[in-house]
N, C-alpha and C positions, 0 to 999 in steps of 0.2 A: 599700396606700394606699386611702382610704376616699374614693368619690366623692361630695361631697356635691350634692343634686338641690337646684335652686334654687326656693322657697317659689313660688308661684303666686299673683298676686295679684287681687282683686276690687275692684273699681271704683265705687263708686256716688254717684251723680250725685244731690246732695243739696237740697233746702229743706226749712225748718220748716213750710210753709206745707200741706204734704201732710202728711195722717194717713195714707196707707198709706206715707210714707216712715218715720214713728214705727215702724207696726206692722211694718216692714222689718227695719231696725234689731233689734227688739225680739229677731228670729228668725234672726238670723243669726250671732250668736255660736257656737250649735251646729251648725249650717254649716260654720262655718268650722273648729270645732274636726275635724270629721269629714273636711276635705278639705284642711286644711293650708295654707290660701290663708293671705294678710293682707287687710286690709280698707284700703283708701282711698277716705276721704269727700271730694267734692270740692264744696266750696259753689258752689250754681248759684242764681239767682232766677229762680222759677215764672211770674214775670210776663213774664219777658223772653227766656224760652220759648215760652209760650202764642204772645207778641205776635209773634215771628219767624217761628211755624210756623203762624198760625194756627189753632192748636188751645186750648180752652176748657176748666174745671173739670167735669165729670161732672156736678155739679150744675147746671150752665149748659145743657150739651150736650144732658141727655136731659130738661132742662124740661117737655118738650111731651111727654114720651112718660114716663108715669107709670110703666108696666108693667116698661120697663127701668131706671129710677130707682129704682124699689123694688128689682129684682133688684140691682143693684149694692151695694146697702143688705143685702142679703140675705146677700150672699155675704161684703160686710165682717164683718158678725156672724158667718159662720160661723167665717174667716180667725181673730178674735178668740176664740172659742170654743174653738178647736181647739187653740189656742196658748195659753191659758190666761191671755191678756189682759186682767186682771182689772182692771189701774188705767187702763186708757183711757177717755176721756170727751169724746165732740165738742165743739171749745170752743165754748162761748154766743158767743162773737165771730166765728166762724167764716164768711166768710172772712177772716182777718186779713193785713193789708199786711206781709211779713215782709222789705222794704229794709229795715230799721235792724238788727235780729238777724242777716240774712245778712251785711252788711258786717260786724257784731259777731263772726261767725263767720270772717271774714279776719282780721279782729285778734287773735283767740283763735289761728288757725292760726299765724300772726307770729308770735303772744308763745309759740306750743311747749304751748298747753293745749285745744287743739282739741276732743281726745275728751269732756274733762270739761266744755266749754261746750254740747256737743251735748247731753248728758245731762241737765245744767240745761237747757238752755231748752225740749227736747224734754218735761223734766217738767211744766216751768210751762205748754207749749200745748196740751199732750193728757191730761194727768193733775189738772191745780190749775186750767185753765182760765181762767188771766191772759190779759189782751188785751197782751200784748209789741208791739204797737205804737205804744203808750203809753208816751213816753221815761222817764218818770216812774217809772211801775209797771217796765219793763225795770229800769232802773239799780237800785232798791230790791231785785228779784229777786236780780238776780247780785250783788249787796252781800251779801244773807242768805245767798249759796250759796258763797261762798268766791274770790269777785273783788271789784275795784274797781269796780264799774259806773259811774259817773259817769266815771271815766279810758277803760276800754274803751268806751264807747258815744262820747265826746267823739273817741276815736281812729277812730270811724267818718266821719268829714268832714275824712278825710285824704285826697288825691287817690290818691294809691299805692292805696289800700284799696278806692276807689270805683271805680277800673281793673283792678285786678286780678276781683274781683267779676262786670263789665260783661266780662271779658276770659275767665273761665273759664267765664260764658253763652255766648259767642257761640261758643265753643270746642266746648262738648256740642251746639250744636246743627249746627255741622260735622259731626260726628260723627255725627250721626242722630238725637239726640235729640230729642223732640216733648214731654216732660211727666215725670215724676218722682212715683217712684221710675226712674229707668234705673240698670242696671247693664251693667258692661264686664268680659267677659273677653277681654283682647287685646283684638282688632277685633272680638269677637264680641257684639254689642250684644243687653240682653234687658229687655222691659218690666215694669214690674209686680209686686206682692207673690206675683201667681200663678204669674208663671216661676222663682219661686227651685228647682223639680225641677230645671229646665232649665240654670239656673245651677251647681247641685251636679253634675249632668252633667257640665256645662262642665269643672268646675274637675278632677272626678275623671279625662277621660280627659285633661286637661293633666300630671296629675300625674304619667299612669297613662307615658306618652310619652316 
């Protein structure tokens, strides 16, 4: 009899609203492919993070202190570089209010097309640089990309949709969550585009066990 060893799974705690959640994303297919995990995205809102824990956009945070603002900037390009990031581009709207796409993203989850909305609207904020908080430009996008937009975006000011949303924030930040990208292995919580070493760690001596 063959025992079969149960898939390992990754966790990550998602908005559109983060460009290193994009550049996450972008890097973690061959991650996973290497450590046999699965991947679950779980829509969280950046703002209702920041506002529970008290913690601020990087941009905000290191304002006053140029030297480390620029290294953060330094290090995204290198991150980008290395990964051969060629179609990312800060959006000119940047910071953008992402309530209407994160709700957008429970209803995508709902209707069972989750991954494929993440991909759309991750192209349009970091690669085509639409302002997606503009309901207008939103429904127009995901209409050109293979949804309804005007029905999915209308199913976003469904109470279901706006609690579940409000419900799986307040959840990551039980958890420990402070800001996004997080990822979870098990209980084992990791920050940032930079721990993904630490992450494939993770996941390999889970496997390894």
């Amino acid at each position: 009899m063959v025992i079969q060893t149960p898939r390992k799974t990754l966790e990550l705690i998602f908005d559109f609203g983060s460009p290193n959640a994009y550049l996450t994303l972008k890097v973690l297919p061959e991650l996973l492919d290497r450590t046999g995990a699965d991947l679950v995205v779980t829509p969280c809102l950046l703002g209702g993070i920041f506002k529970a824990t008290g913690n601020r956009a990087p941009m905000l945070q290191y304002a006053d202190i140029p030297a480390k603002l620029a290294y953060e900037n330094l290090e995204m390009r290198r991150f980008i570089d290395r990964h051969g990031l060629t179609r990312f581009r800060l959006n000119p709207h940047f910071p953008v209010n992402t309530l209407l796409v994160m709700r957008g993203a429970i209803v995508a989850e709902d209707e069972g097309n989750l991954d494929d909305y993440i991909d759309a609207v991750n192209r349009a904020m970091w690669e085509e640089g639409l302002e997606m908080d503009d309901v207008e430009v939103a429904a127009a996008f995901l209409s050109a990309n293979g949804f309804d937009g005007p029905a999915l975006l209308a199913r976003t000011q469904e109470p279901e949709i706006k609690a579940k949303l409000a419900a799986n924030t307040e959840a990551a930040v039980a958890r420990g969550a402070f800001g996004i990208p997080t990822l979870f292995v098990g209980s084992e919580m990791f920050f940032g585009k930079d721990r993904l070493d630490q992450v494939e760690a993770a996941l390999s001596e889970s496997r390894a066990r």
